[in-house]
C-alpha positions in Angstrom: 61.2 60.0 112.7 63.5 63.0 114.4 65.7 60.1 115.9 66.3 58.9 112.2 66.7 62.2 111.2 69.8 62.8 113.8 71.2 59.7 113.0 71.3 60.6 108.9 74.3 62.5 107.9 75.8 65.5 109.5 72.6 65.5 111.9 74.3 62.8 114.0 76.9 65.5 115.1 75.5 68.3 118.4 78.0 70.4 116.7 76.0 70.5 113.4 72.7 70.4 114.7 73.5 73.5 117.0 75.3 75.3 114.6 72.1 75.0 112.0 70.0 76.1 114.7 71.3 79.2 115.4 72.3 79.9 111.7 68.9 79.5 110.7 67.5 81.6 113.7 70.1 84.4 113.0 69.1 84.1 108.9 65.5 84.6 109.7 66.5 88.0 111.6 69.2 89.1 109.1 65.8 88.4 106.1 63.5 90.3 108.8 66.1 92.8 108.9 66.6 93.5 105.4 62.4 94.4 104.4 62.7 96.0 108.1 65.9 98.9 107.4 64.0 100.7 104.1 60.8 100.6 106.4 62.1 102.2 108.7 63.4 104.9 106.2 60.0 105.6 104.3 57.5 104.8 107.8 59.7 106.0 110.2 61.9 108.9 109.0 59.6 109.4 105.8 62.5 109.4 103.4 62.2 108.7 99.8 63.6 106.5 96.9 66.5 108.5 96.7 67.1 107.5 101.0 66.6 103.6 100.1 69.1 104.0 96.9 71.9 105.2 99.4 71.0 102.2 102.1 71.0 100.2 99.0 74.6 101.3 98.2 75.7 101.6 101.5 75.2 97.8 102.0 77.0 97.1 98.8 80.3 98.9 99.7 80.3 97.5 103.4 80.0 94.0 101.7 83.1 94.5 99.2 85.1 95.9 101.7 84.6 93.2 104.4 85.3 91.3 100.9 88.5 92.5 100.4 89.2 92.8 103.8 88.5 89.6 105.0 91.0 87.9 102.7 93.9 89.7 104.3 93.0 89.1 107.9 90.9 85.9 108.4 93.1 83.2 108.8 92.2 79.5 109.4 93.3 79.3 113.1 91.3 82.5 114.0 88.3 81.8 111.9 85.7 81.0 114.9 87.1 83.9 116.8 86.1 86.3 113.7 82.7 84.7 113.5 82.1 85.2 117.1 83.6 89.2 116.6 81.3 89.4 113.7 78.2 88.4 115.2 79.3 91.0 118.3 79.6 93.7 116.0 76.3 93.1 114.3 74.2 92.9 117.3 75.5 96.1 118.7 74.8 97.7 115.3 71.4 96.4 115.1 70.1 96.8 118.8 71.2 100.6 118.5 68.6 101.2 115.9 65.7 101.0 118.3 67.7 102.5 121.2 68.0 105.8 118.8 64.6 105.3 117.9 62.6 104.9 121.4 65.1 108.4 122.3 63.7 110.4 119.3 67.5 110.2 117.9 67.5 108.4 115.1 68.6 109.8 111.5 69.0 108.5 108.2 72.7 108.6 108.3 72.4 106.0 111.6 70.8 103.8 109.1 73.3 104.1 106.5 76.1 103.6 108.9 74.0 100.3 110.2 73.6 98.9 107.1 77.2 99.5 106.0 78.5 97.9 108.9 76.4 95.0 109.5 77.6 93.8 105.2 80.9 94.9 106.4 80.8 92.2 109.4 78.6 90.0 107.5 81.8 89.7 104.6 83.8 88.7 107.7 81.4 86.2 108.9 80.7 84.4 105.2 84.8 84.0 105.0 84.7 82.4 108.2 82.3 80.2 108.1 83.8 78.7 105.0 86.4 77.2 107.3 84.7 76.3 110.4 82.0 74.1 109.1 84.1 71.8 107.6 85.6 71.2 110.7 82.3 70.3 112.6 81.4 67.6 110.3 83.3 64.6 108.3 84.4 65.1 105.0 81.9 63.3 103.5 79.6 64.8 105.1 80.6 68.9 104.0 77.7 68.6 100.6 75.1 67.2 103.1 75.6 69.9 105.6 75.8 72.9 103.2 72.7 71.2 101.8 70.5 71.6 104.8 72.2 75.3 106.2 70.5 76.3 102.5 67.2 74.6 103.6 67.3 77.2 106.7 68.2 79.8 104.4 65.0 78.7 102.1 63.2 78.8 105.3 64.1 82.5 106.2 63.6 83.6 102.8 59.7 82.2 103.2 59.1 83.2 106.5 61.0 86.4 107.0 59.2 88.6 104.9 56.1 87.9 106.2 57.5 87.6 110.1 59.0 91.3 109.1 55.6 93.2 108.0 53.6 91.4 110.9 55.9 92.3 113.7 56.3 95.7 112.1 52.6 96.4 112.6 52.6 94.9 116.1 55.3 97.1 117.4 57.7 99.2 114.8 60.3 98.3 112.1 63.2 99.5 114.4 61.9 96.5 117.0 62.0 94.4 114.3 65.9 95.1 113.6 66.9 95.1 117.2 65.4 91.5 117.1 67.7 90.5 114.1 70.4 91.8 117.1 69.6 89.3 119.2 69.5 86.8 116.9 73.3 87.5 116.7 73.9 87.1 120.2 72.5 83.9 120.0 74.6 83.1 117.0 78.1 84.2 118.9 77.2 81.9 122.2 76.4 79.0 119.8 79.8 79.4 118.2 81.6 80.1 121.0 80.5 76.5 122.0 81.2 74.4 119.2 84.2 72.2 118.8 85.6 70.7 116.1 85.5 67.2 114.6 88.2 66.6 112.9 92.1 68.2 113.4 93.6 70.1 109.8 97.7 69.4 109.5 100.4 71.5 108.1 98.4 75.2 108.2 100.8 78.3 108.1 101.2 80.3 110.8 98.4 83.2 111.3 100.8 86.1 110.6 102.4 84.0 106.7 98.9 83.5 106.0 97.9 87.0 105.8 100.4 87.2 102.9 99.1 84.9 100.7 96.1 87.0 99.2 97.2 88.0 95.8 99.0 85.0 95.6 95.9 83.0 96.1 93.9 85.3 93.5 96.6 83.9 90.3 96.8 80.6 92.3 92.5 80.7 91.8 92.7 81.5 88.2 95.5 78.5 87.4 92.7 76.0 88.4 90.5 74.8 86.2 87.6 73.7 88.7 88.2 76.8 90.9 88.2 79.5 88.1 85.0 78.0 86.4 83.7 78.1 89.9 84.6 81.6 90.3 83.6 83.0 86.9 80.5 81.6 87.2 79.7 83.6 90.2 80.5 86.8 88.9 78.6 86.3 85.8 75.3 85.1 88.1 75.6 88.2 90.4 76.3 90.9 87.1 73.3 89.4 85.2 71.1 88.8 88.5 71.6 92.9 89.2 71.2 94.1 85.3 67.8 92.1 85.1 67.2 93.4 88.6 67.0 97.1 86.7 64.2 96.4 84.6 62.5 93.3 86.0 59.9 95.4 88.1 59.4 97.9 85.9 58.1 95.3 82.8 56.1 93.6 85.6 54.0 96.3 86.4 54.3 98.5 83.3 54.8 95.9 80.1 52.9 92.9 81.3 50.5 95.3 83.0 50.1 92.9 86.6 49.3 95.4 89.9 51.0 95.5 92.7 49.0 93.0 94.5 49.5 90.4 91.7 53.3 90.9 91.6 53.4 90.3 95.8 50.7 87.2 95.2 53.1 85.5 92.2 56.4 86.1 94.6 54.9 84.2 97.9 53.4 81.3 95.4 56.8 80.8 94.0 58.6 80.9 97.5 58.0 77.0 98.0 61.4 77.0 95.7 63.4 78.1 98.4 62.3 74.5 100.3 62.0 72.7 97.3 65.9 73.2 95.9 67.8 72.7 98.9 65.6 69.8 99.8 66.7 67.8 96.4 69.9 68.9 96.7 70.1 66.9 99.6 68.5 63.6 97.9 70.4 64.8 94.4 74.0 65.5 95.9 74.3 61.8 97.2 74.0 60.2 93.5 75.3 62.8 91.2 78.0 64.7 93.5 78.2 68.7 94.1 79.4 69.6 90.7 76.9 68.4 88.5 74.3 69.2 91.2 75.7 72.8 91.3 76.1 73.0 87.1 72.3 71.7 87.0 71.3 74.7 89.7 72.8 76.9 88.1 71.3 76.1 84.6 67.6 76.1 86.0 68.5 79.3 87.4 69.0 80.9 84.2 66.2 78.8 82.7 63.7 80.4 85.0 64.9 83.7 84.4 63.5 83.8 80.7 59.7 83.2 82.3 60.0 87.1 82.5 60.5 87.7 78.8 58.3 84.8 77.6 55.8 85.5 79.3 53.0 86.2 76.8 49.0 85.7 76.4 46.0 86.2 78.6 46.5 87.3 82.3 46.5 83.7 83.8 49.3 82.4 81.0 51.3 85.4 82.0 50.9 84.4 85.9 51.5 80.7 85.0 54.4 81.3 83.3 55.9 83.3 85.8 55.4 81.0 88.6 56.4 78.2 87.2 59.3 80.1 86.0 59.8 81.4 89.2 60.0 78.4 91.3 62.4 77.2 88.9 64.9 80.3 89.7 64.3 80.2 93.5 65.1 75.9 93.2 68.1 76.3 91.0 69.5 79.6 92.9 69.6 77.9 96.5 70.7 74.6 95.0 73.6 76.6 93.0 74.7 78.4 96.2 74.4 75.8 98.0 76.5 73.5 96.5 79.2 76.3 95.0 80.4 76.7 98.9 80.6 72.7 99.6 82.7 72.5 96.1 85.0 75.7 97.7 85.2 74.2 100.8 86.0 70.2 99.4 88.5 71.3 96.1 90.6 74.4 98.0 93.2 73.3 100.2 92.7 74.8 104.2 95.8 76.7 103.5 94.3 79.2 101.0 90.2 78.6 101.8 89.6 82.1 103.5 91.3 83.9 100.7 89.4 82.0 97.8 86.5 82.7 99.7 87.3 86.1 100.2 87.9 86.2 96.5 84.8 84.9 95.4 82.9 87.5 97.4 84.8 90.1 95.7 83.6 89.1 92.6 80.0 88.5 94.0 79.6 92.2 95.3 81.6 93.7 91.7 79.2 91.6 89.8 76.5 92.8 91.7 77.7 96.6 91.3 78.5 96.4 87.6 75.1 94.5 86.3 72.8 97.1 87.8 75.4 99.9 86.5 75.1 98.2 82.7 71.5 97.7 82.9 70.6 100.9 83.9 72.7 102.2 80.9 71.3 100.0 78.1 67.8 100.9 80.0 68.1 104.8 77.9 67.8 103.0 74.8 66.8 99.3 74.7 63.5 97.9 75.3 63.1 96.4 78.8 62.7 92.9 77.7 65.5 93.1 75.5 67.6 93.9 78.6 65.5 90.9 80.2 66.7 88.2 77.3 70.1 89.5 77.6 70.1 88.7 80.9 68.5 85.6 81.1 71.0 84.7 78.3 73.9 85.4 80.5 72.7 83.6 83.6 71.9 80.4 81.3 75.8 80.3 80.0 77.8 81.4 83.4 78.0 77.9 84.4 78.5 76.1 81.2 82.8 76.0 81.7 81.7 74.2 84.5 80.7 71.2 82.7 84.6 71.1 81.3 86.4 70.7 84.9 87.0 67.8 87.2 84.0 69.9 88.9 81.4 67.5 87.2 83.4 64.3 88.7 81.2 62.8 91.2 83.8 63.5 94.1 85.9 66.8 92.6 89.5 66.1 93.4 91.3 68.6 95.9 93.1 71.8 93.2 96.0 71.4 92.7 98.3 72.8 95.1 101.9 72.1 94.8 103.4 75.6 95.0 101.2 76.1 98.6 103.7 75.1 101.0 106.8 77.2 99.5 104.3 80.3 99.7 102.9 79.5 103.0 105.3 78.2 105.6 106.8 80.3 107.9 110.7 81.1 107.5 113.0 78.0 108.3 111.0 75.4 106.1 107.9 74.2 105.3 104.8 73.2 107.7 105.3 69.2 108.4 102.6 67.4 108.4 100.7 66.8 111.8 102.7 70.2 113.3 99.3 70.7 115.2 95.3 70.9 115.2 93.9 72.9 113.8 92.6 74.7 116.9 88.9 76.8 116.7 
């Protein structure tokens, strides 16, 4: 059985399999991580909902920077070497936590400054990645290998939590975030090993590429496939963040569950996150990574309005959330999942890190702006109102989607005949075959 399993798609290659190993490994810490660092701020420096607001924010303004960031300084010849910084970075971060801790040092702006640097790096990282794991695999093989990274994910998302509040008792939550920094060490000796598959012609040079930002930004919005793409995401993260307002509130208050019930109904629906990436694999050979991604995205929103629907006696109400619940968790990882294979197959190398870049942009506005508007229309509509709204908007995001080459079984490359004119150096532009693509 395993030695079918590494013969099967991109297992075959040691590349892959070691890169999923560690990516997994390192997403299980970064998941521990996350329930660890507002721990830490109620248990161990007894701060209050106003403290876990500001990590809350500091995290989001670390991401869009490293957003914005990233697409004017990650370039496809450097991108392993800003994966490897990246996991550095975030390891150092991390393991000082328990360092200040053990000294009787720590403070809350430590934490802040933690959390806003490890989304900062973790930016970097994302638009990175975009370009290297194409490289590490055959083309055909890019859906199949984003396909099982999201199965890790799934398996982080499972076991995380759970890893997190055990291993907090055992020792403290600041050990459990200095283990998310080894995790990262791990992570940067993994990639410091891999080599590439497959050799990329004509890229610019590092220093023209670092130009091309803005122009990759109007460049995004001329495509079809790569605009529907990229619309999509902001309208998933702005109506994830404004149900995101109200959604615990109704649960406990509205529908009336406890806070037992609400933990119970979230670990019975976390077989989604195995479920979706799992048939996203089996899907994504037969249907292709547009319609598998467009179908995600729709059962996303579809399990969304479980929350407002829900209605009846106490075990309706749990039934409908869970069902609708593992419904959001499949569609979400299956969505993701599938929107970075269609960014890495239909962008052309040459402007990959800035679309990518881009797309985060829009990912962390989205999830800054939803929140902002929900809490807003929270003063004077009706939670479930809000809720409907919401689920409303997630169901329609992808629909342009279905009106793009995007739904073709094998999307077609953008098109990209201004790219070379924009990115060659000065004397001409990049022939074909003027060198690897080197990692």
């Amino acid at each position: 059985m395993l030695s079918r399993l590494r013969e099967s798609g991109a297992w075959r290659r040691p590349a892959y399999r070691l890169y999923w190993t560690t990516f997994t490994l390192s997403s299980v810490g970064s998941t521990m991580a996350a329930y660890a660092l507002p721990m830490v701020v109620v248990v161990t420096l007894h701060g209050g909902p106003q403290d876990t607001a500001r990590l809350a924010v500091a995290q989001s303004f670390g991401a869009l920077l490293g957003a914005v960031a990233s697409g004017f300084t990650v370039t496809p010849r450097g991108s392993r070497q800003v994966m490897i910084g990246a996991d550095i970075v975030r390891s150092l971060v991390q393991g000082a936590v328990p360092v200040l801790d053990l000294a009787g040092a720590l403070m809350l702006w430590h934490l802040y400054a933690a959390a806003f640097l490890v989304a900062l790096c973790s930016s970097f990282f994302g638009t990175a990645q975009a370009v290297v794991l194409p490289r590490i695999v055959a083309e055909g093989e890019i859906a199949d290998a984003n396909a099982k990274l999201w199965l890790g994910i799934g398996a982080s998302l499972v076991a995380g939590p759970l890893l997190a509040g055990a291993l907090a008792e055992l020792t403290s939550p600041s050990a459990v975030i200095g283990i998310d920094g080894l995790t990262y060490v791990a992570s940067a000796m993994a990639i410091r090993r891999l080599r590439d598959s497959r050799q990329a012609q004509g890229l610019p040079s590092p220093g023209v590429a670092r130009h091309v930002l803005l122009g990759s930004v109007a460049w995004s919005w001329r495509q079809r496939s790569v605009s529907a793409l990229l619309a999509c995401r902001l309208g998933v993260a702005a109506f994830t963040g404004m149900a995101g307002t109200v959604a615990m509130y109704y649960r406990l208050d509205e529908l009336g569950l406890s806070p037992a019930v609400v933990g119970l109904l979230a670990t019975l629906t976390s077989p989604g996150f195995l479920i979706g990436p799992v048939a996203t694999g089996v899907l994504v050979r037969h249907l292709g990574p547009g319609r598998v991604a467009l179908a995600g995205a729709l059962l996303l929103g579809l399990g969304s309005l479980a929350l407002p629907a829900a209605r009846g006696s106490f075990l309706a109400v749990c039934a409908i959330l869970m069902f609708g619940g593992i419904l959001a968790d499949m569609g979400a990882l299956a969505y993701q999942a599938m929107d970075q294979t269609l960014l890495q197959i239909i962008v052309p190398v040459e402007r990959r890190p800035q679309v990518v870049a881009f797309g985060s942009v829009l990912t962390q506005v989205g999830g800054i702006v939803g929140p902002v508007i929900g809490f807003m229309l929270s003063h004077s509509w009706p939670a479930v109102t809000i809720l409907w709204i919401s689920g409303a908007g997630l169901l329609l995001s992808p629909i342009p989607m279905a009106w793009t080459p995007l739904v073709q079984r094998i999307p077609p490359v953008a098109d990209e005949t201004r790219v070379h004119s924009e990115t060659a150096p000065p004397g001409g532009p990049a022939a074909p075959g003027a060198g690897a693509d080197t990692l």
